[in-house]
N, C-alpha and C positions, 0 to 999 in steps of 0.2 A: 562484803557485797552491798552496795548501797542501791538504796533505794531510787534516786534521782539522779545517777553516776552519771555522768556526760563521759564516753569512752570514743573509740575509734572506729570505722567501716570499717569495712563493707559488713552489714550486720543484715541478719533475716529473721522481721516479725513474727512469733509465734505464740499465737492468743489458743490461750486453754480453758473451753468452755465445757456446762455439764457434757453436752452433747458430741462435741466434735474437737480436732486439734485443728487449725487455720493457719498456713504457712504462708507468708509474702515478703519478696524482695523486690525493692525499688529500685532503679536509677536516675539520675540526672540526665533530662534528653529535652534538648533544644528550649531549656526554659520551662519546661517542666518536668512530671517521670516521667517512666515507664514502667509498664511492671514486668521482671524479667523473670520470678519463678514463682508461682503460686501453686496447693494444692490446699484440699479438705481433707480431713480423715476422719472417721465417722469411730466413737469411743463405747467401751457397752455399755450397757446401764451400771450405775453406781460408781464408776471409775472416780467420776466426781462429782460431788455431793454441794451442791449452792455454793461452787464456783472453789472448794475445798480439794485438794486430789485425797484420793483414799485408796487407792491402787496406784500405786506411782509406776509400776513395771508395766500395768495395761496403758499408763498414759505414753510412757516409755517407748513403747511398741508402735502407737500410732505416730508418735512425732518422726520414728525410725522409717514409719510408711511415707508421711509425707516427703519428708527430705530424699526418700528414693525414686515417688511418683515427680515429684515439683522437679527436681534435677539441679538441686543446689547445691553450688560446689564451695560456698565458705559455709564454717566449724564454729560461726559467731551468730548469738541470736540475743535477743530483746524480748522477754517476757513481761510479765503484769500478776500480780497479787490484787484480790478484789477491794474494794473498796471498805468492805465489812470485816475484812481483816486488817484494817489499816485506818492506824490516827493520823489526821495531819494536823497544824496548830501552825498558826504566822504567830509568832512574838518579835520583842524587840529588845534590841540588844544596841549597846553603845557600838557607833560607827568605826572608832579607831582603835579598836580591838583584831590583834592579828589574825590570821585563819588557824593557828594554833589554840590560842586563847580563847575564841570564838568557839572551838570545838570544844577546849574542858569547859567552858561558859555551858553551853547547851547540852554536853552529858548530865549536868546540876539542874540546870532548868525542867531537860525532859522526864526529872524523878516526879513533877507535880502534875502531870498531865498523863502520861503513861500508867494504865491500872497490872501492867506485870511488873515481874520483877527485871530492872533493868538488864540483868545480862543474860535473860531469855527474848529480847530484843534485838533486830536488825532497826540501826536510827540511820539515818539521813538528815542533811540539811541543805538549802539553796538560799542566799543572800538575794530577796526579790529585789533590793535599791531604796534610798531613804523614805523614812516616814514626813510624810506629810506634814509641812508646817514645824519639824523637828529635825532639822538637817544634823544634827548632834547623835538619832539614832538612824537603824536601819530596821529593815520589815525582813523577818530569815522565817520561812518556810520550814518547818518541822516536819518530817513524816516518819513512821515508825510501825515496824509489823513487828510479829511473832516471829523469831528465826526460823522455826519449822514450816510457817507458809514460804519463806522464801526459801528454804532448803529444799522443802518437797519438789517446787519446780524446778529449781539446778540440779537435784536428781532426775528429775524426769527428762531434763531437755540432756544431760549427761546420758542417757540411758538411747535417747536418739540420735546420740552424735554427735550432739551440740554444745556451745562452752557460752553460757549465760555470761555476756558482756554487761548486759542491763538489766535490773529487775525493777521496772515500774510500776505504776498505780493504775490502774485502770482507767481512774478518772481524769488522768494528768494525760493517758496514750489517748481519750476522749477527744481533751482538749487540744491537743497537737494535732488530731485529724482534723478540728474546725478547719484548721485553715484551708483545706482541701474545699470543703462546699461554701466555704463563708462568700462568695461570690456568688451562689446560686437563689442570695435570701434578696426578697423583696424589700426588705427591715434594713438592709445594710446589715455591714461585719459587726458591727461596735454595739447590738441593741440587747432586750435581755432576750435570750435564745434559751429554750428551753431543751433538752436532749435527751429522749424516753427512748432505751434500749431495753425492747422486751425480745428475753431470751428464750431457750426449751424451759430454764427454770425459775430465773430472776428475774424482775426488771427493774432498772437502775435510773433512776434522775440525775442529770446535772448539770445545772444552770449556769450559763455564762454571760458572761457581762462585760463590754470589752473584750471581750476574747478572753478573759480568764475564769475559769471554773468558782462561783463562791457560794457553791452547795453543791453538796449530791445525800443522795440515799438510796436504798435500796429495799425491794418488799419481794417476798415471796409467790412469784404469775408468772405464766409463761405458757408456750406452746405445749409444753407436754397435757398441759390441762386435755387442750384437746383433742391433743391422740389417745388421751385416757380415755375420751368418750366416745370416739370411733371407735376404740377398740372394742369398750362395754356393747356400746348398740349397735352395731355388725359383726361380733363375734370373732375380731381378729386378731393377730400377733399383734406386739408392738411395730414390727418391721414393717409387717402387711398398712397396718395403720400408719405407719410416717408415710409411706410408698404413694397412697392411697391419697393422702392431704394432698401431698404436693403434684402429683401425674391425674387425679382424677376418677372416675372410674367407682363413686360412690351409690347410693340409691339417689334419687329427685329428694327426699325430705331432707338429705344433709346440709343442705343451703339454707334452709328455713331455721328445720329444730335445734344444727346443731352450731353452723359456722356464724350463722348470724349472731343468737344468744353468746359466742366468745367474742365477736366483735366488738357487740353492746359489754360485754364484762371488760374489757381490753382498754375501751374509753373510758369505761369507771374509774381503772385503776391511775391513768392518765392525769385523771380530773384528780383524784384522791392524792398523787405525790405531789401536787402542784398546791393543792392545797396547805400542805402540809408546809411546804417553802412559804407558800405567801402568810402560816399560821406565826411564822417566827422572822420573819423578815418586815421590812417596811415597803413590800412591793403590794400589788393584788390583782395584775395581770403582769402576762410575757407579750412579748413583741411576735416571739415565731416559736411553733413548734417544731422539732424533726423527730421524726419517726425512724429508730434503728435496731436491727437485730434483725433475727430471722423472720419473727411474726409483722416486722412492717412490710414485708413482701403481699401479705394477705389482701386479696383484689377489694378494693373498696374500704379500706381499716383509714385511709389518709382523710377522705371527705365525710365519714362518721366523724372522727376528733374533731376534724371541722367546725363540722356542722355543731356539735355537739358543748363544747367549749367556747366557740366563737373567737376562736383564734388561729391565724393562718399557719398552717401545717403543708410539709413537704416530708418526701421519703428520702433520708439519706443517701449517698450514692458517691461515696469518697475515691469512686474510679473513673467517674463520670468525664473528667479532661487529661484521663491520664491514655500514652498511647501503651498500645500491648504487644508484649513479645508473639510470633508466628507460631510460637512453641505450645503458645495458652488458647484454649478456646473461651474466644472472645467472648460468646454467647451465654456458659457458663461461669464468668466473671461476672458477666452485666446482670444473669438471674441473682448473686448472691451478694451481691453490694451493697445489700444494707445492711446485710451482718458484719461488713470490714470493717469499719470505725475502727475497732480495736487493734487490728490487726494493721490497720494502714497505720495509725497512733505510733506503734510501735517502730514499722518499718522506718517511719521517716527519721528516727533516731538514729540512725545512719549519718545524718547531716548535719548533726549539731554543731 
């Protein structure tokens, strides 16, 4: 099962977050998509642990929900292992080496880079094209998880029907969504782009340059923070408290005491992974930021980063020029679009 596999369509995205499963398939229509089957399904607490499955039969079950609510009728889907279970490493390797060669080459290489033991390892590789100023080598993309992250999820999407054609990187299904808004930036596609996906439990950086990803990280923030706090200071379930964020229907102090103070923490964290890039890099600004996941839907989170960092930000929205199937309501795509990144990343592996 590799990790970077370039396989066959008709395939259907499905991104496995703490919170939720996210099912979408694309087509080719008229010079761009469409999207012809999407749903959500909502996972219980714990199923997944910081982007880990740990009930693989409860994730099982919601991918079973989707695929019956969405109405998708292919067996072929494209997953994603997080980024924190996964190494990746460019090295280089002699050019006219075969793709035989090339692979015992890089099983011997990937023993110095890998801290498991190799054959509790799923590895991958992808030839990115010669090194610079070295037409003699090439630049080959490394990437490498633990087999039980990528088994967990071809159990689980086994378990809903589905036969794991791809199992990708999160940050690599990231990067393949850029091209979807790279038209939307004022920066131009080619500048450094910044892409803060704060999730129910994670939020993940990754920086692109050119269009291709060379950094990411990930730190422990998200949205449940603040249904933890609704729940603590109005006395509610969890459910009543997710319900409650998003429809409404709070006291007047909520806006003050409690969504603003996550705001201001939410830019903190923003400011802090960006730091952390410009601490080991030779950069000390981005060109643009995007705001994605579920918490960049939060009214007013865009022009605090803003304001705040002083660098132009936008809310992600990878559905923004796509047209929609009759079958999907339009209006519940366009509220939850900026949590798709991942899942459109994924879809579009269809078209490889």
């Amino acid at each position: 099962m590799g990790l970077l596999t370039q396989k066959r369509p008709p395939l259907v995205g499905v991104d496995i977050s703490s919170t939720a499963v996210k099912l979408l398939q694309l087509s080719p229509s008229g010079g761009r998509y469409r999207v012809e089957h999407y749903a959500v399904e909502p996972l219980p607490p714990n199923a997944v642990v910081e982007k880990n499955i740990v009930e693989v039969e409860a994730v099982g079950e919601a991918i079973k929900r989707a695929v019956q609510r969405s109405g998708v009728k292919t067996k072929f889907a494209a997953a994603a292992v997080a980024g924190s279970a996964v190494i990746t490493k460019i090295i280089q390797m002699p050019a006219d080496l075969s793709e035989e060669d090339l692979e015992d080459q890089i099983q011997v290489e990937a023993n110095q880079y890998i801290p498991y033991p190799i054959e509790e390892v799923s590895l991958d590789f992808e030839v990115l094209g010669p090194v610079k100023d070295n037409p003699e080598s090439v630049n080959v993309l490394l990437a490498a998880s633990r087999t039980d992250n990528v088994d967990m999820r071809v159990a689980a999407l086994e378990m809903g029907g589905l036969t794991a054609k791809v199992i990708d990187i999160e940050a690599f299904a990231m990067e393949n969504a850029y091209q979807l808004i790279a038209d939307q930036l004022p920066a131009g596609r080619d500048g450094l782009v910044a892409i803060v996906d704060v999730g129910a439990t994670m939020t993940s950086l990754n920086v692109l340059r050119n269009q291709r990803s060379i950094y990411t990280r990930e730190q422990v923030f998200g949205g449940k923070q603040l249904t933890d706090e609704v729940m603590r200071r109005y006395g509610l379930s969890y459910e009543e408290a997710g319900l409650a964020k998003r429809q409404g229907g709070l006291p007047e102090s909520y806006e003050i005491e409690v969504l603003e103070p996550f705001k201001e923490a939410m830019a903190q964290q923003v400011s802090r992974l960006l730091q952390f890039f410009f601490a080991g890099s030779e950069f000390n600004r981005v060109d643009q930021i995007i705001l994605a996941g579920g918490c960049a839907s939060i009214a007013g989170i865009q022009e605090m980063v803003e304001e705040q960092l002083g660098v132009p930000t936008m809310i992600a929205s990878p559905v923004a020029n796509m047209a929609v199937s009759p079958k999907i309501q339009a209006a519940a795509l366009a509220a939850d679009a900026p949590a798709l990144m991942i899942v459109c990343g994924l879809a579009l592996r269809s078209f490889d």
